[in-house]
C-alpha positions in Angstrom: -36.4 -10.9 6.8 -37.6 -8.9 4.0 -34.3 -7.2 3.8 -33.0 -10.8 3.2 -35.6 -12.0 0.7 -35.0 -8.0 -1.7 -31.3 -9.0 -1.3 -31.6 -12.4 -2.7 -34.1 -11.1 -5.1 -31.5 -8.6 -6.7 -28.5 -11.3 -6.8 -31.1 -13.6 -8.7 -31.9 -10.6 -10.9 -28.6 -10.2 -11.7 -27.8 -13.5 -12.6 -30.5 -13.5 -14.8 -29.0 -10.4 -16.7 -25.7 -11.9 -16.6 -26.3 -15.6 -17.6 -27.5 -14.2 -21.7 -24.1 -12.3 -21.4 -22.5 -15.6 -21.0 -24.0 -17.6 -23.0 -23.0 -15.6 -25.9 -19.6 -15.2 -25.3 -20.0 -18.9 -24.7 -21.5 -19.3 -28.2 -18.5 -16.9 -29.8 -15.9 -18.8 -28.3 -17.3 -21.8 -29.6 -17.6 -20.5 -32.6 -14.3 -19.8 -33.3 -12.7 -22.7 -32.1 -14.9 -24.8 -34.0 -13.7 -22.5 -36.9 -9.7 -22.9 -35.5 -10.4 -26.6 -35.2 -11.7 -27.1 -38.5 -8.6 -24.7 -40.0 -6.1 -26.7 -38.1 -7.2 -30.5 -39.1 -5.9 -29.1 -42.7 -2.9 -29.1 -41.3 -0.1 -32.0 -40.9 0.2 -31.0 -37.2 -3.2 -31.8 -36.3 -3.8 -30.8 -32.5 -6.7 -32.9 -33.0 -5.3 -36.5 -33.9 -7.2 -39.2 -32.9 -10.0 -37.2 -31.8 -11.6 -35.3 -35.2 -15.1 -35.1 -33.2 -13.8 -31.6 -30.9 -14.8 -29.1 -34.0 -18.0 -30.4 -34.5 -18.8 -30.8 -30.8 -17.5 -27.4 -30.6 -20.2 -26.1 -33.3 -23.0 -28.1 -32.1 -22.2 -25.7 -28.4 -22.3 -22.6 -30.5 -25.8 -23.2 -31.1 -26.5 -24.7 -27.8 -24.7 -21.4 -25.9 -26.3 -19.0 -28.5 -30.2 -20.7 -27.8 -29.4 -21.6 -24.2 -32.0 -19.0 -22.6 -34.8 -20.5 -24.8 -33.3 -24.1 -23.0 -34.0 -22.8 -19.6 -36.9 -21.3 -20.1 -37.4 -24.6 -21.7 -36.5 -26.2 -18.5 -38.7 -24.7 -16.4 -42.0 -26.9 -15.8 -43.3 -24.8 -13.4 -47.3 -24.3 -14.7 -47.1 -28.0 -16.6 -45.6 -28.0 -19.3 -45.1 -24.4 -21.2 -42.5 -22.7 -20.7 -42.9 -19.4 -18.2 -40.2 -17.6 -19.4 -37.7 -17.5 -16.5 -34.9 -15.4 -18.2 -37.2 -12.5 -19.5 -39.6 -12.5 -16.3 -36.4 -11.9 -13.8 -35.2 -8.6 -15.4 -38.6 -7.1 -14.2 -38.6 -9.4 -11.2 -40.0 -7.2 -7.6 -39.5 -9.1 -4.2 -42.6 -10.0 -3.0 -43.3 -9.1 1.0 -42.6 -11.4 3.8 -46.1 -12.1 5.4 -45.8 -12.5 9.2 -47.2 -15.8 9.4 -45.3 -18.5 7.3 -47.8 -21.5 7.1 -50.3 -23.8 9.5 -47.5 -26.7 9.1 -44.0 -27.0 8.3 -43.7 -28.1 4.7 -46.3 -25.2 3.9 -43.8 -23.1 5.8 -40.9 -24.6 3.8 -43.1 -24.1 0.5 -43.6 -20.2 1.6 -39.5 -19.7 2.0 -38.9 -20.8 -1.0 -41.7 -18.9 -3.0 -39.6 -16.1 -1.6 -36.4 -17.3 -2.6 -38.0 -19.0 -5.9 -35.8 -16.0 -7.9 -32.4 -16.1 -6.6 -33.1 -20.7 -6.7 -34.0 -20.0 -10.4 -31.2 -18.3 -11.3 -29.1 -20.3 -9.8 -29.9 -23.1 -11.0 -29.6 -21.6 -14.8 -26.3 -20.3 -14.0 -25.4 -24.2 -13.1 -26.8 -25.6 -15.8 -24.4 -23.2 -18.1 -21.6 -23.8 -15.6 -22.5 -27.7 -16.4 -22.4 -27.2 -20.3 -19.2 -24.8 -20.3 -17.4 -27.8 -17.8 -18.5 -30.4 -20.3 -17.0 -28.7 -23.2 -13.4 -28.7 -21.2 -13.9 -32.5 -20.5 -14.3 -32.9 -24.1 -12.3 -30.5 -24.9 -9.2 -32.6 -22.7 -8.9 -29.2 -20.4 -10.6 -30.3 -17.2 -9.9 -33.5 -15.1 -13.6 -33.7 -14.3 -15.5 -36.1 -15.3 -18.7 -36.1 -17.6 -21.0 -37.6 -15.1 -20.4 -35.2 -12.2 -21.6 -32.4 -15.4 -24.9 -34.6 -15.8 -25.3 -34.8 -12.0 -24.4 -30.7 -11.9 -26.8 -29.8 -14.9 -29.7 -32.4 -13.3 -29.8 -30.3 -10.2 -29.5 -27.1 -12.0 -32.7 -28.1 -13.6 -34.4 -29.4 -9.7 -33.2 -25.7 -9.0 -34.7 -24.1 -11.8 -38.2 -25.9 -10.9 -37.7 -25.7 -7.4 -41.1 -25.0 -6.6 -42.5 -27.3 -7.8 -40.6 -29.9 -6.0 -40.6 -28.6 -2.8 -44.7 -28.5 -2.9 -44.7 -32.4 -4.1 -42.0 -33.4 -1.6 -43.8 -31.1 1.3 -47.2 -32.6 0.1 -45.6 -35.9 -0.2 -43.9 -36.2 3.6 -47.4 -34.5 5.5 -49.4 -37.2 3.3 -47.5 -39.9 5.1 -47.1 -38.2 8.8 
């Protein structure tokens, strides 16, 4: 098991490296299509006819790419309501041990799993949360056939992911306080 919990522990530390990388290529991208986009609506064949709203969209993502690890950290409601710093504490992040016995009753064993998983949930649920922005901007954008309510829906449970902990102690709390 504790081979299990340092592998997931590395794969969340490495999203947590990679997810900055992305965010400002992201941001860059954005940046200069916004800049393309505002170019091109100078122009009598205007890609953007009908819909003058893309550029600016496509700035206002710049800024939310290039700020978006101060968003998650944001995001995270983990000790009430300041920000714990998810991004920054994962680069030093060290897998903590598997103790043999895992709780007295099953939701504090369910709680204890995911304490040791609480890295690799985090980061995943940040790397959804971009994946939710960057799919939004190709809705938007007229690229992507998805629709903008299945990115809310993907970005909401990015966010559950990213406080994981803290939901699986209220729902655990919640279902032994009715047993």
């Amino acid at each position: 098991m504790q081979g299990l919990v340092d592998f997931a522990g590395e794969i969340g530390n490495a999203m947590a490296i990679l997810l900055p990388t992305f965010c400002y290529l992201m941001a860059l991208a954005s940046f200069l299509f916004a800049a393309w986009g505002f170019w091109m609506m100078a122009h009598p064949g205007n890609p953007f006819h009908g819909r003058p709203w893309i550029p600016f969209v496509s700035l206002v993502l710049c800024g939310a790419f290039a700020s978006f690890r101060q968003g998650v950290d944001d995001g995270e409601c983990e000790r009430g309501n300041e920000p714990a710093g998810l991004v920054g504490a994962l680069t030093s992040y060290v897998a903590p041990t598997v103790a043999p016995s895992f709780g007295t009753a099953p939701g504090d064993t369910v709680v204890n799993v995911v304490t040791l998983f609480q890295a690799f949930f985090q980061s995943f649920g940040a790397m959804a949360c971009f994946f939710a922005v960057a799919a939004w901007r190709s809705v938007i954008n007229g690229r992507s056939n998805r629709s903008q309510g299945g990115c809310l829906v993907q970005f909401t449970f990015g966010i559950m992911l990213i406080n994981i902990l803290t939901i699986t102690t209220w729902l655990a709390g919640f279902f032994q306080a009715t047993a």
